[in-house]
C-alpha positions, 0 to 999 in steps of 0.5 A: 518514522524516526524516534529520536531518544532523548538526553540524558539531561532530558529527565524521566518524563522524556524517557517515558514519552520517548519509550511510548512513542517508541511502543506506538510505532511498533504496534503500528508496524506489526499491524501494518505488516500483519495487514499486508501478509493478509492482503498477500494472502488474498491475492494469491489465487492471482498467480495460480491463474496467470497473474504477476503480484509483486510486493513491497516495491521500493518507490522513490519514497517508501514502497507500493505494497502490491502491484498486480498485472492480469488479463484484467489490468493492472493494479495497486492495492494499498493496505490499511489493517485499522482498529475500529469501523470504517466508512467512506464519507466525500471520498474520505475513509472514517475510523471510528473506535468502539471504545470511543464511539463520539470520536472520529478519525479521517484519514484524508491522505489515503486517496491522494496517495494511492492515486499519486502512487498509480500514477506513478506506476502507468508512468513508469509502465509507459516510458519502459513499455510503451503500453499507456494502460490505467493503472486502478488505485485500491485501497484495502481495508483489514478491518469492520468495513460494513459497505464492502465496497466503494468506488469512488471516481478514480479510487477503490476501497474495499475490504480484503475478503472481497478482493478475488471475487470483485477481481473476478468480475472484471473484464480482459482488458490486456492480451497475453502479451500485454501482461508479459510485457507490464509484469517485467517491467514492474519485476524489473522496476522492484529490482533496481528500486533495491539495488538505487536505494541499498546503494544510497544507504552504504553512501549516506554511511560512508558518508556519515562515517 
């Protein structure tokens, strides 16, 4: 998200939407960041039984939040840390905000996202691997979720205090090697991702230069 400050022609009133705007994305990044070290948190068990989690893996455009490689598959977990209480209605995530219960928010893009994103990543892991295995969309909720829980077709949704046990539940779907092999190309993948996208940005400013 770009806020561009605005002139000094433009008057007072800019200035004020500009500094706002400029406020609104802050809070938005601290409460996304602050969501993503809880989901880091709650996935760290993970590693102590054999798991590979990796975080904050540059994509083609943005990043995945966390890539998780185990005996029980693998999977993208997307975070949303939100303000209010969410429900699940025709596979669509609802907010709504104590303060103004009669309003409603939907955020109809998180499912086709998270499961663009996996796909994505089985992709990847085919071409690099060989291995075509599923890679399981989740769409983590930090905030007053009362169903817990839902699975919807191809996507999860799922409150962050549920994600050890409903992991734990799953069956072995991949064998030792399996999950030595997928877990380094996604280490690898988050590397050159780095390395492609730091590259692009001294080249965009060189070339702006």
């Amino acid at each position: 998200m770009s806020i561009g400050r605005p002139t000094p022609r433009a008057g007072v009133f800019a200035e004020r939407r500009y500094r706002q705007g400029l406020e609104s994305w802050r809070r938005k990044w601290r409460d996304g960041a602050e969501g993503e070290r809880k989901t880091e948190k709650a996935l760290r068990p993970l590693e102590k039984a054999g798991w590979t989690v990796v975080h904050d893996v540059e994509a083609r455009y943005g990043n995945y939040d966390h890539i998780a490689v185990g005996p029980a598959g693998v999977y993208l977990f997307e975070t949303k840390n939100l303000q209010g209480i969410v429900d699940i209605r025709s596979g669509a995530p609802h907010l709504t905000r104590r303060h103004d219960p009669d309003a409603c928010v939907v955020f109809q893009k998180y499912r086709p996202r998270a499961l663009g994103a996996a796909a994505d990543i089985k992709k990847c892991i085919q071409e690099r691997s060989g291995h075509s295995t599923w890679v399981q969309a989740v769409v983590v909720f930090w905030a007053e979720f009362p169903e817990g829980l839902v699975e919807d077709g191809l996507c999860v949704y799922i409150h962050g205090s549920r994600l050890k046990d409903w992991l734990a539940e799953h069956q072995t779907r991949l064998d030792g090697g399996q999950v030595e092999n997928i877990a380094a190309v996604i280490e690898r993948l988050d590397d050159e991702r780095a390395v492609d996208n730091g590259e692009a940005r001294l080249m965009h400013r060189a070339v702006s230069a």
